[in-house]
N, C-alpha and C positions, 0 to 999 in steps of 0.2 A: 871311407878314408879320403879318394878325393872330393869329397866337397868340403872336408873340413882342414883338407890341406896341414895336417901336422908337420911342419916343415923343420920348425926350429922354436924352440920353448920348452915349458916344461908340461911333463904329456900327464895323466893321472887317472888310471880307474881303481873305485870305490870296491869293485868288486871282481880283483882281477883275476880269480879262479888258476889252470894255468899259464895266463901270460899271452894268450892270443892277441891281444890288441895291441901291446909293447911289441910283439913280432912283429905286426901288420905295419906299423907307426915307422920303427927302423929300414923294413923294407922299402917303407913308400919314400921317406928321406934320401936312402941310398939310390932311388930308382931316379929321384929327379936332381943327384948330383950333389948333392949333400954328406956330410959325415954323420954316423952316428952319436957322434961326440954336443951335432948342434941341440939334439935334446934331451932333458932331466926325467926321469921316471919317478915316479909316484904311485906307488899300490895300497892295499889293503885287501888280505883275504881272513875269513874267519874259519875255516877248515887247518888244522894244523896240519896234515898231511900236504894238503893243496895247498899252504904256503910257504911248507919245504919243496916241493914241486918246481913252485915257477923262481925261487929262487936259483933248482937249478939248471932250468931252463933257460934262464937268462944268464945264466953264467957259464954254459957251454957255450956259448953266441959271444961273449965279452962284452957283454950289455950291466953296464952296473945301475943298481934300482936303490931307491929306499921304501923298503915294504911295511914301514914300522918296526915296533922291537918286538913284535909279537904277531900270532894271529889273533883277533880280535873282531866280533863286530862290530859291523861299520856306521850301526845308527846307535848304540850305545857305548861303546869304545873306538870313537874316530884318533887315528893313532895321528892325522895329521891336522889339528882342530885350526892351526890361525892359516895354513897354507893356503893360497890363492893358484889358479893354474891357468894355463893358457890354450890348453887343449885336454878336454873330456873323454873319453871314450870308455863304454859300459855296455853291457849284457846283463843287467840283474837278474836272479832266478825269478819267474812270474809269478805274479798272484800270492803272494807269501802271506798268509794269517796268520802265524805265530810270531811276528817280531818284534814286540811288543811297546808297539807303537800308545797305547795306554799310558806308558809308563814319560812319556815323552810332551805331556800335552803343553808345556808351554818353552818350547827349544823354538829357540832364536832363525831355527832354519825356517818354520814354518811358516815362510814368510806371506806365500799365499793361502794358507789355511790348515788346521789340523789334517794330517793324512788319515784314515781310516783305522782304526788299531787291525780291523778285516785284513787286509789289503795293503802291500807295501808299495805299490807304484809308485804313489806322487808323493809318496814320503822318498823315494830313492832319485824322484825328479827334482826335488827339491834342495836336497840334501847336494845334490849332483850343481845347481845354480848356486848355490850358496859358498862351494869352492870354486867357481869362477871368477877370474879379473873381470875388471871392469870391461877388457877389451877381448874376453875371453869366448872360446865356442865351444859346445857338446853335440854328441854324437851317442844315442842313446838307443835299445832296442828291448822293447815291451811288447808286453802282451797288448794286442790288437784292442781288446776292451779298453785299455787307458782312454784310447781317443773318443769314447763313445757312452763309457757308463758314467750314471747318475747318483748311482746309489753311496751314501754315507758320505756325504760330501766333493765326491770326488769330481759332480760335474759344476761345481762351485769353483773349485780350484782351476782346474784344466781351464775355466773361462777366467780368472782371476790373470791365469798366466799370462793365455794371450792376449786379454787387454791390457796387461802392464808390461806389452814387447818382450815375455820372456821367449818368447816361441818362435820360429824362423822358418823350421819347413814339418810338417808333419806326413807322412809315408805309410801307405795300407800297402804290406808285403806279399807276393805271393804265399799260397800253401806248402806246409809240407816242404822249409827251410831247413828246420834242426830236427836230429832223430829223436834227441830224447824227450821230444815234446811233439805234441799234432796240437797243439794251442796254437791259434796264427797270431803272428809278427805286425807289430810293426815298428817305424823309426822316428824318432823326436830329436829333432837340433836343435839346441838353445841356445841362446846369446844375450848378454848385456847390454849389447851395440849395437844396434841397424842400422849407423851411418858410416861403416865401417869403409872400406874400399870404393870409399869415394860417390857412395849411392845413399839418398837415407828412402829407410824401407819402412821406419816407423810407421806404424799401425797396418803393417802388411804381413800376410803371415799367407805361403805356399802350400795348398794341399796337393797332394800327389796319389791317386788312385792305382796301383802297380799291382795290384791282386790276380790282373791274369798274366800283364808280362812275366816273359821267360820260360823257361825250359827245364825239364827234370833233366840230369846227369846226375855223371856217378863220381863218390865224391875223390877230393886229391888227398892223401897221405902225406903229410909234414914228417920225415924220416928223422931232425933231430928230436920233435917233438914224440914221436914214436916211441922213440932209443930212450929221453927220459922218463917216458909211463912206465917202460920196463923195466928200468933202473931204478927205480921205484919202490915197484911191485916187490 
């Protein structure tokens, strides 16, 4: 959250399950003095349970979204197709082989190359640059493989990106992040612009090694987000 500095614009995940990142986004704006009002929400989730969810998750907060008029998937039914946004932020479920990426092979997104019909990662990397502005950044969190595998095109692409400056900082996560997974993490920034803030970084791209920093704790309980799992339920 702070490197991508969501401060004011419009914020958008592709995959935004209950709402964690709209929480995070609000919080970091109100922390550095800001109204929630300076920025516009943008979702899509395809679980219809979980996209009654974070609609009412956000609406216990006074946070209003456009989540689409539906739930929908997000590589076959993008509920927001001409939208451009100014801040990314996503968690996609990892490694996904049923998404039927087959069915897709000549979408406008693909701009650095077919994604794997296997494998949805750089099909949600893509998909994820493709609704950014021109002057736009993402904040992305994958399976540690993204950065690494070969197979079915995928180390075609992943090199396509960075030499065409989509890619900004790449991040090998500690273990043993999120419960419901032991698949290790890690983080992809993208951006249209490396001459943004007054530096041009063109054809520079930050790897970051963070696999042993940090620390195991226990985790913190978000109590409105609690209250609506139950309310729910």
């Amino acid at each position: 959250m702070e490197v991508l500095s969501p401060h004011k614009g419009r914020v958008y995940d592709p995959c935004c399950g209950s709402g964690g990142m709209f929480v995070q986004s609000e919080r970091f704006v109100e922390a550095h003095g800001g109204k929630r009002e300076d920025i516009s929400i943008f979702g899509q989730e395809a679980n219809p349970t979980t996209w009654r969810l974070v609609a009412m998750n956000l609406a216990i907060r006074g946070m209003g979204a456009n989540l689409g008029a539906e739930p929908a998937d997000t590589f076959h039914r993008d509920q927001h197709p001409t939208e451009r946004f100014d801040y990314i932020l996503a968690n996609p479920p990892f490694n996904i082989s049923d998404w039927g990426g087959e069915r897709l092979g000549s979408d406008p997104r693909w701009v650095y190359g077919n994604p794997p019909a296997g494998n949805a990662n750089f099909g949600w990397l893509q998909h994820i640059l493709h609704h950014l502005k021109p002057s736009g950044s993402a904040g992305v969190v994958l399976a540690n493989g993204s950065m690494s595998s070969n197979q079915s095109n995928e180390g075609h692409i992943r090199r396509a990106m960075v030499e065409g400056d989509g890619v900004e900082v790449m991040v090998a996560l500690p273990p043993q992040l999120f419960f419901n997974t032991q698949i290790p993490a890690c983080l992809w920034f993208l951006t249209k612009d490396k001459t943004k803030h007054g530096r041009n970084r063109k054809g520079e791209v930050l790897f970051i090694d963070a696999r042993k920093l940090g620390r195991m704790t226990a985790p913190k309980v978000d109590l409105h987000e609690y209250n609506a799992l139950v309310g729910a339920g």
